[in-house]
C-alpha positions in Angstrom: 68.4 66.4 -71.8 70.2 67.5 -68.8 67.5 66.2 -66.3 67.2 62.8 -68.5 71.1 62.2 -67.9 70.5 62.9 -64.1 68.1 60.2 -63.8 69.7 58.1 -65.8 72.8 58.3 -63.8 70.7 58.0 -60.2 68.9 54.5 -61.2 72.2 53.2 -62.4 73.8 53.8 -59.7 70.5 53.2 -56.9 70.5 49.3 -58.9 71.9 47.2 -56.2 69.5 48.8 -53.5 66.4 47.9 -55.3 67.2 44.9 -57.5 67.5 41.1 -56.5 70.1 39.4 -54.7 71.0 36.8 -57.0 73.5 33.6 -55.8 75.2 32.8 -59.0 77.3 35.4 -61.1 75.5 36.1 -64.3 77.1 36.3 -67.8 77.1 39.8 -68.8 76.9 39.6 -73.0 77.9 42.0 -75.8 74.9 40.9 -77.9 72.5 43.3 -79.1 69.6 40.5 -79.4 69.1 37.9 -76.6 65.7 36.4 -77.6 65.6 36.5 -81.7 62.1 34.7 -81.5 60.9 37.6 -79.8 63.1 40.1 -81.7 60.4 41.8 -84.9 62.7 41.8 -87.8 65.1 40.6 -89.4 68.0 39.4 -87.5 71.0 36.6 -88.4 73.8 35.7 -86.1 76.8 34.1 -87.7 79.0 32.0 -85.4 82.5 32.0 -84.5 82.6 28.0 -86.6 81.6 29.9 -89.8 83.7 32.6 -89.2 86.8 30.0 -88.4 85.7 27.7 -91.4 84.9 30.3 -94.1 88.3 30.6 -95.6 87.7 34.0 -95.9 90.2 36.3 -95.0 87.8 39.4 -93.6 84.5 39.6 -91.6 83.0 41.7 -94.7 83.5 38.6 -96.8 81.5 36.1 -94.0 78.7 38.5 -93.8 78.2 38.5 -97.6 78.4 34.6 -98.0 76.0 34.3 -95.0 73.4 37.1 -96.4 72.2 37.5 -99.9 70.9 41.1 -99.4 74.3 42.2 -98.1 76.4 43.2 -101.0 79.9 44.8 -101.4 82.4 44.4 -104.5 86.1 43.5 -104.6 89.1 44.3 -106.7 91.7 42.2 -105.1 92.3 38.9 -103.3 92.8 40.6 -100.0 92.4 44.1 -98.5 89.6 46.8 -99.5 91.5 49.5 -99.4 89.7 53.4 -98.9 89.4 56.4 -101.3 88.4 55.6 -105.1 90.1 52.1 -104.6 88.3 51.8 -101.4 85.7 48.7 -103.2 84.0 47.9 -100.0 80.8 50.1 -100.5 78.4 47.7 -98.0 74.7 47.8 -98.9 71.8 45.9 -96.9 68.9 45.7 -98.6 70.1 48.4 -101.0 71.0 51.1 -98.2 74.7 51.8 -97.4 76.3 54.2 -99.7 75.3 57.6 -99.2 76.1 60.4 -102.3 80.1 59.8 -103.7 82.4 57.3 -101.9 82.0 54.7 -99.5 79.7 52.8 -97.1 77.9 55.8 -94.5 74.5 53.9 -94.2 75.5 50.6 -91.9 77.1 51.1 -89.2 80.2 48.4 -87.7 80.6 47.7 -84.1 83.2 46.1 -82.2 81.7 44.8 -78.8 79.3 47.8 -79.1 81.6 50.2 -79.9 81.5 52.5 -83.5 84.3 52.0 -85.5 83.2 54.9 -88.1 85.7 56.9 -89.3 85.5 60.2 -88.0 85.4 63.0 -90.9 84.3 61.0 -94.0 81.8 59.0 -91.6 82.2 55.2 -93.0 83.8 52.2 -91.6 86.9 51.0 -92.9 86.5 47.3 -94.0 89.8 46.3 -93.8 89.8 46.9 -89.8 87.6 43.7 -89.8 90.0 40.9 -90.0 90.2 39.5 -86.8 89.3 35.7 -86.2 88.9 35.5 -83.0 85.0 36.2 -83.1 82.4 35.0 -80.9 79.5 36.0 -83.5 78.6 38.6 -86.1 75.3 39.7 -85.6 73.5 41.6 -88.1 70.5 43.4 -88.0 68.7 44.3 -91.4 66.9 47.3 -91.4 66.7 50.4 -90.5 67.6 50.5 -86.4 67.1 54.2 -85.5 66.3 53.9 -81.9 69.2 52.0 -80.5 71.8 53.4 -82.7 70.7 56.2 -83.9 72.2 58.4 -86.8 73.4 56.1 -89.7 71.9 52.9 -89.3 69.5 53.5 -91.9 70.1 49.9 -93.5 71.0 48.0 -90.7 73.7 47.1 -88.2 76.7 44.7 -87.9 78.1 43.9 -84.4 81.6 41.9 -84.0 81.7 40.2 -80.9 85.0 38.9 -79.7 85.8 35.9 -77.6 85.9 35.7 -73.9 87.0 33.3 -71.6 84.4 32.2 -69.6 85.7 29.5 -67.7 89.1 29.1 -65.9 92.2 28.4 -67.8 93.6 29.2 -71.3 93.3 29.0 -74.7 95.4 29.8 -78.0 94.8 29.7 -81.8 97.7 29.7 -83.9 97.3 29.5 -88.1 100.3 30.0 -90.3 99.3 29.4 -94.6 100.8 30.5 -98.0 99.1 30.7 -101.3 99.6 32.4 -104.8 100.7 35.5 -105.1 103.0 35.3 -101.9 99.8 35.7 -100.2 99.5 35.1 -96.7 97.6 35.1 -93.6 99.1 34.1 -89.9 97.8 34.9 -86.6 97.5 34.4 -82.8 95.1 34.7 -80.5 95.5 33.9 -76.6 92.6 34.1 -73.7 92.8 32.9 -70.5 90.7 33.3 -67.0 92.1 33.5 -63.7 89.7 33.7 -61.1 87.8 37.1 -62.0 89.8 38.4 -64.4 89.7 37.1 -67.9 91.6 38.6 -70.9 92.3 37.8 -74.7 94.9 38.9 -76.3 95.5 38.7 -80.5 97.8 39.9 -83.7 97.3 39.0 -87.2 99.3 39.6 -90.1 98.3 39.6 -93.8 100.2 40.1 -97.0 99.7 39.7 -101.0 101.7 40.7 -103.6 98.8 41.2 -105.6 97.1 39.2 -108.6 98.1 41.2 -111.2 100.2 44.4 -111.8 100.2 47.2 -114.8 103.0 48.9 -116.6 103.5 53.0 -117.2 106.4 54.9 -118.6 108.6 52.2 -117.3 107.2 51.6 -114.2 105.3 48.9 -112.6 102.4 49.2 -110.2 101.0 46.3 -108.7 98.1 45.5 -106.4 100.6 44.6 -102.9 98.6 44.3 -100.0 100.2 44.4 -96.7 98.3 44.4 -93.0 99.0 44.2 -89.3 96.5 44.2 -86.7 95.8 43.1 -83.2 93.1 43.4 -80.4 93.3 43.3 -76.6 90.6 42.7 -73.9 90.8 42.6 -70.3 87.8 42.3 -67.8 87.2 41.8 -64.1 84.4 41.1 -62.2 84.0 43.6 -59.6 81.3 42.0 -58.0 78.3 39.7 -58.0 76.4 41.2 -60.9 79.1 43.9 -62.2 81.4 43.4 -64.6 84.0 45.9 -66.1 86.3 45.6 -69.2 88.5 47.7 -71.6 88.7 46.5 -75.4 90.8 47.8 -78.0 91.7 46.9 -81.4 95.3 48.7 -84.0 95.4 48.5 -87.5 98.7 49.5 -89.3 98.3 48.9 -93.3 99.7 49.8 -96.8 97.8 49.0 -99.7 98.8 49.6 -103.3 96.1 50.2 -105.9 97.7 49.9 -109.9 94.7 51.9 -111.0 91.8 50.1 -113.0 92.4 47.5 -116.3 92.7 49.5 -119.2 94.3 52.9 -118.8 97.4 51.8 -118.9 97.0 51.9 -123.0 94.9 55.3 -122.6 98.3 56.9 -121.1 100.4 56.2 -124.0 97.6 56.3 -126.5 96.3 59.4 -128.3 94.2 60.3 -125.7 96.0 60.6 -122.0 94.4 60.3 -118.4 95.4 61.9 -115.3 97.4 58.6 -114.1 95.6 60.0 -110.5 94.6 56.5 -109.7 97.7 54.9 -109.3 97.9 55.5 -105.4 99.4 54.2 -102.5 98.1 54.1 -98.8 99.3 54.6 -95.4 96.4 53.7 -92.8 96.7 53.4 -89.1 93.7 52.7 -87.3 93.0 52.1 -83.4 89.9 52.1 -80.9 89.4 52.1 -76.8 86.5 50.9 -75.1 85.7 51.3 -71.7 82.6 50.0 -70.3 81.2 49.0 -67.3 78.5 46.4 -66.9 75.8 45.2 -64.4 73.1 42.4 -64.6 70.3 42.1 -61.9 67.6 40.4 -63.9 65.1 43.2 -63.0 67.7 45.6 -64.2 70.6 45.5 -66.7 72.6 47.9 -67.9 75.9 50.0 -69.0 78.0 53.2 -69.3 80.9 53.1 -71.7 83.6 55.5 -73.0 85.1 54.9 -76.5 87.7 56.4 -78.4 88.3 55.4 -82.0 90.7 57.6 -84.3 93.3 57.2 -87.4 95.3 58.4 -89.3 95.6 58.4 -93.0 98.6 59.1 -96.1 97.9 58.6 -99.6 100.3 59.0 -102.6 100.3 59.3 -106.0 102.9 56.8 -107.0 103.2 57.6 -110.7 104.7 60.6 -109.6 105.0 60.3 -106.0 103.7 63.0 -104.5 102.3 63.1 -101.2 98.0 63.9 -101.9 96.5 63.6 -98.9 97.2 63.2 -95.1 94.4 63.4 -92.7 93.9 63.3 -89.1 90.3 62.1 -87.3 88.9 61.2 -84.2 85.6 60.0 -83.0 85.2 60.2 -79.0 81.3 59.0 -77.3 79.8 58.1 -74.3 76.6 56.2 -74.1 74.4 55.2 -71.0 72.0 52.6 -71.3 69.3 50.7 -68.9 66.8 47.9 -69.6 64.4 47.9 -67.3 61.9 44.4 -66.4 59.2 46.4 -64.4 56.8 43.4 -64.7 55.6 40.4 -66.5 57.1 40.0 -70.1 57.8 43.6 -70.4 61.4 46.0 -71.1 62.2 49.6 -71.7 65.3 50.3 -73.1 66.4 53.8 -72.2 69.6 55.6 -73.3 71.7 58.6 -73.6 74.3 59.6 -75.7 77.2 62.6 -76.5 79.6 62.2 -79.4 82.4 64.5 -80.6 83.7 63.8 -84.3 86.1 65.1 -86.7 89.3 66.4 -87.7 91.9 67.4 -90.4 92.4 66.5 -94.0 94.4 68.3 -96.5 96.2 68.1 -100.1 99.6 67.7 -98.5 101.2 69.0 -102.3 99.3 72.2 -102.3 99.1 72.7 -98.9 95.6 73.4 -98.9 93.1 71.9 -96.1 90.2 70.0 -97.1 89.0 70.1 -93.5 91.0 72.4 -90.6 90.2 70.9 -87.4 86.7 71.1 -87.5 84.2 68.8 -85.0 80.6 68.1 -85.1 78.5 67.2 -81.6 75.7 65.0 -81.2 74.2 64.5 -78.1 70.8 62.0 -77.7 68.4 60.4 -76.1 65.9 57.2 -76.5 64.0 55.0 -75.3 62.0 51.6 -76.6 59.2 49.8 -75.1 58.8 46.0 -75.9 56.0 43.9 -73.9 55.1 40.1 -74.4 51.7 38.6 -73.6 50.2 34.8 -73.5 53.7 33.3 -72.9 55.5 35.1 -75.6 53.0 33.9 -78.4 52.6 37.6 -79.5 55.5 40.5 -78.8 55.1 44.7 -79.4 57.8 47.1 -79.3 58.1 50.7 -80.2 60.4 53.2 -79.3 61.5 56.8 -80.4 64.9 58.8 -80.4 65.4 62.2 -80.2 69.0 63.9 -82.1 70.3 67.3 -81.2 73.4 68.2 -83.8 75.6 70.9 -83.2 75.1 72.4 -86.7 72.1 71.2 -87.6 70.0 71.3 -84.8 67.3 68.5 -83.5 65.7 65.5 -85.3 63.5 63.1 -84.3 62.9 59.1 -85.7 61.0 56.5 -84.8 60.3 52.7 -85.1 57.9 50.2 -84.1 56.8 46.5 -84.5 55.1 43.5 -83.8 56.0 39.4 -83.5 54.0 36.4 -83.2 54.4 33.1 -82.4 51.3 31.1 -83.4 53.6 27.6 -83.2 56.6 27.1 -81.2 58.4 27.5 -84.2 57.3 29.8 -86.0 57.7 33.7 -85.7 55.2 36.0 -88.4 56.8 39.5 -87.8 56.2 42.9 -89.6 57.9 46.7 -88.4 58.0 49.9 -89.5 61.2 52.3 -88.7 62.7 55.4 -90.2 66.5 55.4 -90.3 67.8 59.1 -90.6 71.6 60.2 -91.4 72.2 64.4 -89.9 74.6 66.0 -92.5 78.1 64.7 -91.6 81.6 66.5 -91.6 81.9 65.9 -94.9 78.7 67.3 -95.9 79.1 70.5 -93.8 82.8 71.6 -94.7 84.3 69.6 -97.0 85.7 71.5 -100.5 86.2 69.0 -103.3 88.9 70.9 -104.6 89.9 73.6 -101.9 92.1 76.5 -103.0 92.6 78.1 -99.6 93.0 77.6 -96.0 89.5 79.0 -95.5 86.8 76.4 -94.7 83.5 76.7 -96.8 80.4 75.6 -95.1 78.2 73.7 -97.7 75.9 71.9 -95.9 73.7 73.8 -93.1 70.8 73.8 -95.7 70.4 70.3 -96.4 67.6 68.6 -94.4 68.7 64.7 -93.3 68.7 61.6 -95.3 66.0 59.4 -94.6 64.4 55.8 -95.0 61.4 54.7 -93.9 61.0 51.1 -94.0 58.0 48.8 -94.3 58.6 44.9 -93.5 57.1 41.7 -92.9 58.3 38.0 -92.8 58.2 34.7 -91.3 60.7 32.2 -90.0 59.9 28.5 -89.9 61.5 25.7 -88.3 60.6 21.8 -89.4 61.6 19.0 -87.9 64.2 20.8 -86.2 66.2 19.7 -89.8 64.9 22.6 -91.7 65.1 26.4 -90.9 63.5 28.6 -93.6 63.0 32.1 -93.6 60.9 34.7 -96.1 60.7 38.4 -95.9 59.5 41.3 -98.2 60.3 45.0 -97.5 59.0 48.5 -99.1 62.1 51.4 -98.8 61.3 55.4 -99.2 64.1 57.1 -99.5 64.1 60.6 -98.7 66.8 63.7 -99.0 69.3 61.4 -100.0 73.2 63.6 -100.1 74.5 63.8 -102.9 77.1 66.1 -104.7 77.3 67.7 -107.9 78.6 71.1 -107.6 77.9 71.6 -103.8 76.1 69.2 -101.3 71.9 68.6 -102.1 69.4 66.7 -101.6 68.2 64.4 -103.8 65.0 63.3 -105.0 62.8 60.4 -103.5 64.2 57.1 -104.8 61.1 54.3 -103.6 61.5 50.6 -104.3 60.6 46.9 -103.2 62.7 43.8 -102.2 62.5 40.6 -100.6 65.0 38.2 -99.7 64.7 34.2 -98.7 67.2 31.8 -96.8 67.0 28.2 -96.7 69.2 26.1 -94.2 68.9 22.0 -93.8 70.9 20.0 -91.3 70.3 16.7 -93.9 72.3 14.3 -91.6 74.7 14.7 -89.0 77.6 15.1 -92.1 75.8 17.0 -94.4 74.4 20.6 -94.0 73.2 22.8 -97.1 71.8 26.2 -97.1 71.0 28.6 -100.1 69.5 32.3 -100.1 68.4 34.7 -103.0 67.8 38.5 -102.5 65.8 40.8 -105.0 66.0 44.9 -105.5 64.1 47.2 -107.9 67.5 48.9 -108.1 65.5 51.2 -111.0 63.5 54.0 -111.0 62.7 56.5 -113.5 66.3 55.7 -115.4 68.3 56.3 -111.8 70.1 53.4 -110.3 70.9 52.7 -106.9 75.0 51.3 -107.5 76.7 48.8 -106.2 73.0 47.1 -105.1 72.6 44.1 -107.6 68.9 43.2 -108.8 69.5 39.4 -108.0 71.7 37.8 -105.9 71.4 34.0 -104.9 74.3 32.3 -102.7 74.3 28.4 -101.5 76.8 25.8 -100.2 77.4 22.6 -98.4 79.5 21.1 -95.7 80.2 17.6 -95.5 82.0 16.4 -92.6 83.2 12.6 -92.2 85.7 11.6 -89.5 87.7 14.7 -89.2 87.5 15.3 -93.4 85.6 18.7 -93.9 84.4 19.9 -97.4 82.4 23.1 -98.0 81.5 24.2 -101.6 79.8 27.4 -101.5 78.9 29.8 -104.6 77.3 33.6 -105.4 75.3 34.2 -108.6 75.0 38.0 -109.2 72.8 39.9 -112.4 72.0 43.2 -112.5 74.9 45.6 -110.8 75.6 49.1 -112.1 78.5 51.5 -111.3 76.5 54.7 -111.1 73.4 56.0 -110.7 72.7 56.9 -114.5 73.2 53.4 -115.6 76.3 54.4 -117.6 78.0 51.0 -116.2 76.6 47.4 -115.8 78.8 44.5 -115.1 78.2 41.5 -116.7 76.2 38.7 -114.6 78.7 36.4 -113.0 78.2 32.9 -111.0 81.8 32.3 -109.1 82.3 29.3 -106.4 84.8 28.5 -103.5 85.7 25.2 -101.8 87.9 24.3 -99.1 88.9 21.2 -97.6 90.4 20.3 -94.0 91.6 17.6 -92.1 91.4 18.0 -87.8 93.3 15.4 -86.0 92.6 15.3 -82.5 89.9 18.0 -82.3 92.8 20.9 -81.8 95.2 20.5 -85.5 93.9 21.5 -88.4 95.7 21.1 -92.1 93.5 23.0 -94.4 93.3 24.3 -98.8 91.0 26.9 -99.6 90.5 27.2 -103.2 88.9 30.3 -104.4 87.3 30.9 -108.4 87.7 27.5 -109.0 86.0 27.7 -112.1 88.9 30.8 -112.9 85.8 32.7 -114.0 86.9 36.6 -115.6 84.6 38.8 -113.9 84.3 42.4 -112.4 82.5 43.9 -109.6 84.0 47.2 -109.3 85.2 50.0 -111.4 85.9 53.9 -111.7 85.2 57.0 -114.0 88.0 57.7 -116.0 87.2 61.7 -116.4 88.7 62.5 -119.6 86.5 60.3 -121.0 83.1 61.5 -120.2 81.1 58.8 -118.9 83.5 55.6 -119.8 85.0 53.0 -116.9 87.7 51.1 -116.7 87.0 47.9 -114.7 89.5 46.1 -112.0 89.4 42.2 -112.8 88.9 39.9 -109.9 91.5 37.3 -109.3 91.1 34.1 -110.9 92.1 31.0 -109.5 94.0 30.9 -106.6 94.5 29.0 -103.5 96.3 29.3 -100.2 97.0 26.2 -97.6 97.8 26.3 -94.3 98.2 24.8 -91.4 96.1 26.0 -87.7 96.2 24.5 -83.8 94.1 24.9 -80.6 95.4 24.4 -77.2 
């Protein structure tokens, strides 16, 4: 490892004696995929227009009306939330959650960098508000090589603007809807000579849509959020490029427990009100990275620091629970290498240091005591091209040493043609792995002690291995269809009943399809419909609906934009033993706008329009066995507001 590091470090810094002298500065990109056509899987990039013109007021939101086999629930009209009120448990393709709690399978990057939270392992969806996006990309799949421990069902990457020519720009938005809910923000950029920058803040709030009453007291669903990001770059020279990014989150969310025990409290029967809680997050991230670009040779070596910390309360009797403490600290080297005609190898090393503290503030007991994991890796992937790109071959393999666990290798490989110019028949094979986290290694569900209890040095990784093949077609350069049909083995999954284990295999199929049609130059529709044998042997995979279907239009007409879009849902469970199925539910959002001048915008989104009664997420109520009490989505609602670009 050592002696990889070293040679890794000598060609990145030997590059401008060996590669090309090029006149013109070249654009140095975030992106993880430059050439999708060439690219063997399954790969959508959603642009900063849908991210602007969605209405919605978080990036988790876009993805899901953009893919059909991305899935996470709701409980309120804005903010996630973390813990058991934490809804955001993101699935592609029916990977994501991994044993109890929330999202450990898909990793979230901001320019690159890992925004996972350092001891329970998961992003936090509610750091992913901001607007000022360049693209989302999104990977389905498992994407082992590259990214390494995690990224078993795919990958999201936020990508924030730049300026990339000289002068300045600034988006402004101000709006108001029900519930006192509202979202404002700015965002600024500007280039002056070499140095560009951006600079943003956005603040969210919501009283909530609804509110429950116990022994006198009211709980409601308030929602409150600032956050900001910051980027600065320079251009050192003709072909290198350096840059910090950073993002801050400071947010207090209120969660007035499910519908329905608010009766079991006074009733006969009485919970353990232990889900009426408040939260406390702050959230922030630094990345350092510097950049080169010689055609032949292109490359970076970044530092990034992401860390947080969190306070929860039990506001029925308020008492401080829970107060943690994490941090998440890597570096990563990486070079792509053009030896010859039509061919790249990608090779990488990696060292990360995660962890932290986390403890029942009302006993005094520690959950986690300063405790730190190390992984430290290496990869490298081959892709060549032959007859003009008609047919494209990559393969690649990464090697994972762990601090507690020790070494693990994965793999992934596969193959794209281009019989037509456009169309692209693909297929690839990969196994996505997950190395027992802090969590699984010294985390006590209900510790009595200072002492730490290791739980998890006996568990072998998580794994899925996934088969695929698909084909996207263009026509008429009107029409962009796309099919694709996937086998998953899942392997060693953690999970936790009385200590951490492994469970057994859990195999199924799914395929997903996506339709998009300019029709005219005013009218654009696209619709998509994802299916997964969420069943086998009477275990469920949860939060993974069987169908899902999504479609929408946009009409535009002299400045007048309307979008329709809806999400059709059957077959979602709560659990793995089936105990809980929501009812199917079709729901559907509009929003209209008027832009005068091409830079002011007057806009209404209207959400539920049909004021449907539905439910997407829910929790065990212990003292009653196997029963859960649902949290209704809002109904109809609306917010208006008013935006500008100058």
């Amino acid at each position: 490892m050592k002696a990889l590091c070293a040679v890794l470090s000598v060609l990145f810094c030997a590059l401008p004696v060996f590669a090309e002298d090029n006149e013109e500065t070249l654009v140095i990109s975030d992106v993880i995929i430059t050439d999708a056509q060439l690219y063997p899987g399954s790969y959508q990039a959603i642009k900063s227009e849908k991210v602007k013109e969605s209405g919605s007021t978080d990036l988790v939101s876009v993805v899901k009306s953009q893919m059909p086999s991305f899935y996470s629930p709701a409980n309120r009209p804005m903010g996630y939330g973390v813990a058991r009120s934490g809804a955001a448990t993101m699935s592609l393709r029916g990977i994501g959650r991994s044993g109890w709690g929330p999202t450990t399978g898909i990793p979230v990057l901001f320019n690159g960098m890992d925004t996972t939270m350092g001891i329970m392992g998961h992003p936090v969806a509610d750091v992913l508000t901001m607007k000022n996006v360049e693209r989302i990309e999104v990977l389905l799949g498992p994407q082992p090589v590259l990214f390494g421990s995690s990224a078993m069902g795919g990958v999201i990457n936020i990508v924030t603007k730049k300026q990339t020519q000289e002068g300045f720009t600034t988006d402004i938005q101000g709006s108001y809807g029900l519930w006192n809910t509202t979202e404002e923000y700015l965002y600024h950029t500007g280039k002056l000579g070499k140095l560009d920058y951006s600079i943003g803040y956005q603040f969210q709030h919501s009283d909530g849509d609804w509110e429950q009453s116990f022994n006198g007291k009211d709980f409601t669903s308030e929602f409150t959020q600032h956050s900001g990001n910051v980027h600065i770059g320079f251009e050192i020279a003709k072909n290198w490029y350096a840059s910090i990014d950073s993002f801050g989150m400071k947010q207090n969310i209120h969660d007035p427990g499910p519908q329905g025990i608010g009766a079991l409290a006074t009733g006969p029967l009485t919970v353990q009100l232990n889900l009426l809680e408040e939260f406390n997050i702050t959230r922030g991230a630094v990345l350092a990275k510097l950049s080169h670009d010689y055609r032949l040779f292109s490359g970076s070596i970044q530092a990034e620091g992401n860390f947080g910390h969190h306070e929860s309360v039990q506001t029925n009797t308020e008492k401080d629970i829970f107060e943690s403490d994490d941090s998440s600290y890597a570096v990563r080297l990486k070079e792509v290498i053009r030896p010859w005609q039509g061919g790249a190898m990608t090779v990488g090393a990696e060292w990360r240091r995660y962890g932290g503290t986390a403890k029942n503030v009302d006993t005094g007991s520690y959950y986690i005591d300063d405790e730190f994991l190390y992984d430290t890796s290496a990869y490298g992937l081959l892709q060549q091209s032959f007859f003009k790109d008609l047919l494209s071959i990559s393969g690649g393999a990464r090697y994972t040493h762990n601090s507690e666990y020790g070494g693990f290798t994965a793999w992934q490989a596969g193959v794209a043609a281009r019989p037509m110019g456009k169309t692209k028949i693909y297929s690839n094979i990969a196994k996505g792995f997950k190395l027992p986290d802090i969590r699984q290694y010294f985390v006590k569900m209900y510790p009595a002690t200072n002492t730490i209890l290791e739980t998890g040095t006996d568990l072998k990784p998580e794994t899925y291995t996934s088969i695929e093949a698909g084909i996207l077609q263009e026509l008429f350069d009107r029409i962009t269809l796309s099919v694709a049909g996937y086998r998953i083995y899942s392997k060693d999954q953690f999970v936790y009943t009385t200590q951490w284990e492994n469970a057994p295999d859990f195999n199924y199929n799914g395929m997903e399809a996506n339709v998009a049609v300019k029709a005219f130059e005013w009218l654009s529709l696209n619709a998509g419909y994802s299916y997964i044998a969420n069943e086998q042997d009477d275990v469920y995979l949860p939060y993974v609906p069987r169908h899902r279907a999504t479609g929408g239009f946009v009409l535009s007409m002299t400045g007048v934009r309307l979008s329709l879009d809806g999400e059709y849902v059957n077959g979602l469970f709560a659990d793995t033993a089936g105990n809980k199925e929501f009812d199917s539910f079709f729901v559907a959002h509009a929003r209209i706008s008027y832009t005068l001048w091409q830079k002011y915008t007057a806009f209404v989104n209207f959400y539920n329009i049909t004021d449907k009664e539905y439910s997407t997420f829910a929790v065990l109520v212990p003292p009653l066995g196997n029963s859960y009490c649902e949290y209704p989505m809002p109904g109809f609602h609306f917010i208006a507001g008013l935006s500008a670009t100058f």
